[in-house]
N, C-alpha and C positions, 0 to 999 in steps of 0.2 A: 512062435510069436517073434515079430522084428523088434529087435533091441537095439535105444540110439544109444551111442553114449558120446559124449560132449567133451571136447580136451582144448587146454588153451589157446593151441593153435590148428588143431583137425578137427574132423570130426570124423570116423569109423562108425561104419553100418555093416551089420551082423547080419547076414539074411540068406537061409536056407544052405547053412554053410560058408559060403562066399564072403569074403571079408572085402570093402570099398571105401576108400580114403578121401577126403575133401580138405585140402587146404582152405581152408577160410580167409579173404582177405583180411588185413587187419586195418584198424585207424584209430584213435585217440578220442578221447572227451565224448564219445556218442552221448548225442541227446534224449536218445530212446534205449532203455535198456532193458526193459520189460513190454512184451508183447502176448496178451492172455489171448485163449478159444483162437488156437491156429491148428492148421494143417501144414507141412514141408513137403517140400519140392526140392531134387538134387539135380547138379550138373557137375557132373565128374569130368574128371581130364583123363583121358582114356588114349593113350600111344598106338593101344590098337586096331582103333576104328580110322576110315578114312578121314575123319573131320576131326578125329583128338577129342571128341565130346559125346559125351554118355546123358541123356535125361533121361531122370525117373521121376514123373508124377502122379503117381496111381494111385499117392492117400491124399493129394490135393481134395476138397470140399468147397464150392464153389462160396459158401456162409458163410465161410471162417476167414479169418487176417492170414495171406501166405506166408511164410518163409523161406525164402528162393534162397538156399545153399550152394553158392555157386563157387566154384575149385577158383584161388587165386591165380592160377596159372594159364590160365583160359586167354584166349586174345579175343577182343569183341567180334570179331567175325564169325568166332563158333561160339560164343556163351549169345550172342544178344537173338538172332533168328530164334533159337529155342524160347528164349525170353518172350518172344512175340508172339509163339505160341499159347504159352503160358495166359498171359493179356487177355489175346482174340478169347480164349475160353470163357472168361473171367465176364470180359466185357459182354460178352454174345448169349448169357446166361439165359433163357427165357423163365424157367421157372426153378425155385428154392436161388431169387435170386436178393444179397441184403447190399444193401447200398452203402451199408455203413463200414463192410468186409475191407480191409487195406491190406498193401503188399509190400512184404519188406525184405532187403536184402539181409541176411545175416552174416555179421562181421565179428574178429575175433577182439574186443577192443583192450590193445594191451595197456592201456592207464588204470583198469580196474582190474585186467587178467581175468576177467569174465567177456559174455555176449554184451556184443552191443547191433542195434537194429538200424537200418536205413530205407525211410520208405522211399518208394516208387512209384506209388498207385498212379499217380495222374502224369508219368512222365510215357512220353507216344516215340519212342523211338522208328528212325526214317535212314534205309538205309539208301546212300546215295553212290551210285556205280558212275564215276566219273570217270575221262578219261587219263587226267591230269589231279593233282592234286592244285584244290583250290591256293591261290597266292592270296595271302594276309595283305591287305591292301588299310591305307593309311583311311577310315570310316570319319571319323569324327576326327572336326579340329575345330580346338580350342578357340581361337580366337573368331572362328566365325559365330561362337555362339556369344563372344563379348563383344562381336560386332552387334547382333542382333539380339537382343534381351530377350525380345517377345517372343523367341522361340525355345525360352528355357521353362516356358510353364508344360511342355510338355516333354514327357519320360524319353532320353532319349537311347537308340538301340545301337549295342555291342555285340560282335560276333569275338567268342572266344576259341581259336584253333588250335586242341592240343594234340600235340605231336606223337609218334611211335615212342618215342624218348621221356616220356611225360611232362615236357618243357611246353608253353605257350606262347601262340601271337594274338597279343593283342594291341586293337588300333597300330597296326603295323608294327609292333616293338616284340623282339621275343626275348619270353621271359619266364620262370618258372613261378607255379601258380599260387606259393605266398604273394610272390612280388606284383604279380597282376592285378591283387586284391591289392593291395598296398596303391597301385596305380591310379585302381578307378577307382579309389576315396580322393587323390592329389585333382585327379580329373571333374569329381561332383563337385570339390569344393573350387575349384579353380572358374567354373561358368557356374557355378549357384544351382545346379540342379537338384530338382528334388530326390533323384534314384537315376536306377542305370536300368535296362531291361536286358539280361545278357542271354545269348541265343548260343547254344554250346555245339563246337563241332568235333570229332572225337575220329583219331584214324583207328582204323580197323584193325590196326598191328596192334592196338595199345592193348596191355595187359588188365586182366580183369583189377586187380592188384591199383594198377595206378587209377586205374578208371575210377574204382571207391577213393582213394586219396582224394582226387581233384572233385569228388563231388561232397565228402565232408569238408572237405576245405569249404566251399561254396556254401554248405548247409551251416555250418559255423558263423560266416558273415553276418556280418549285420543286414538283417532283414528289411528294417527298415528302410534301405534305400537299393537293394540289391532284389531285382525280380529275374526269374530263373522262368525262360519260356519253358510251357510245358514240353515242346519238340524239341528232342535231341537226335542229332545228324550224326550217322555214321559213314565215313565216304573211306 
């Protein structure tokens, strides 16, 4: 019989002898901290394989709420393909399939030294093989929407680029991703917008680790004016 056992910061799986370690990213204040009627899923960092990454989803249930344990050490180029795997299953279910099933990351969160969860369910990851890396170009200015009133009744769009580094650019300014929040509050309230729709691009060096940072960070926000498209770009 496989036995988990759960530790502040790993989590160790017992199975058939073979001992398998999972750093767990960590983050603060999680919103969700109990997640009932799930199945897990692992993604090991593994030095041995060509690709540094190990999935095991074989007690996945397609009913139940997942919890994707994914190694903080991971760079999104080998944790997210498997991730997508994970999805296409999920999504492509024809039958025992429940609609109400959610997917969540499982984090270490150290403000309580217990789990804390972060869903997923509705986020479509898009990986984009450029040849170049996209340049943060200057999107939105200010003053042409207080030239123009009539175009602040509608939500307008931000692309957020965050770096191998975990630092961001946004609307051309780079900057680390308390301060970007911090921004595009100075930015809604500066043209009277209702919200911001931010469109997240994420390089593929980036660590699983900072990847959950900047996406509690965002989950933390204020919702009310901060819409998080469901597409997130890996290039």
């Amino acid at each position: 019989m496989k036995k988990i056992y759960i530790v502040l910061i790993s989590m160790v799986l017992f199975s058939c002898g073979n001992e398998k370690k999972i750093l767990l990213p960590e983050i603060e204040n999680a919103k969700i901290t109990e997640v009932l009627d799930v199945s897990p899923a692992y993604l090991f960092y593994d030095e041995t394989k060509a690709d540094s990454v190990e999935l095991n989803r074989k007690n996945l249930i397609s009913t139940t709420n997942w919890l994707v344990n994914v190694d903080k050490r991971l760079k999104l180029s080998q944790a997210i393909p498997k991730i997508q795997i994970m999805q296409d299953k999920k999504r492509n279910a024809e039958l025992h399939k429940n609609e109400n099933a959610k997917n969540y990351y499982t984090c270490n969160d150290t403000s309580i030294k217990n789990l804390g969860f972060l869903e997923f369910t509705e986020v479509y990851y898009k990986i984009q093989k450029l040849k170049t890396k996209p340049i943060p170009k200057l999107e939105l200015r200010v003053e042409d929407y207080l030239k123009n009133p009539s175009i602040t009744s509608k939500m307008p769009v931000l692309k957020i680029y965050i770096q191998e580094d975990g630092n961001t650019y946004l609307n051309g300014e780079l900057l680390d991703i308390e301060n970007a929040l911090s921004k595009i509050t100075t930015i809604r309230e500066a043209i009277n917008a209702k919200g911001f729709i931010l469109i997240l691009w994420f390089d593929k060096n980036l660590s699983f680790q900072d990847y959950i940072h900047v996406k509690s960070q965002l989950t933390a926000a204020d919702s009310n004016y901060i819409t998080i498209d469901q597409n997130e770009f890996i290039y």
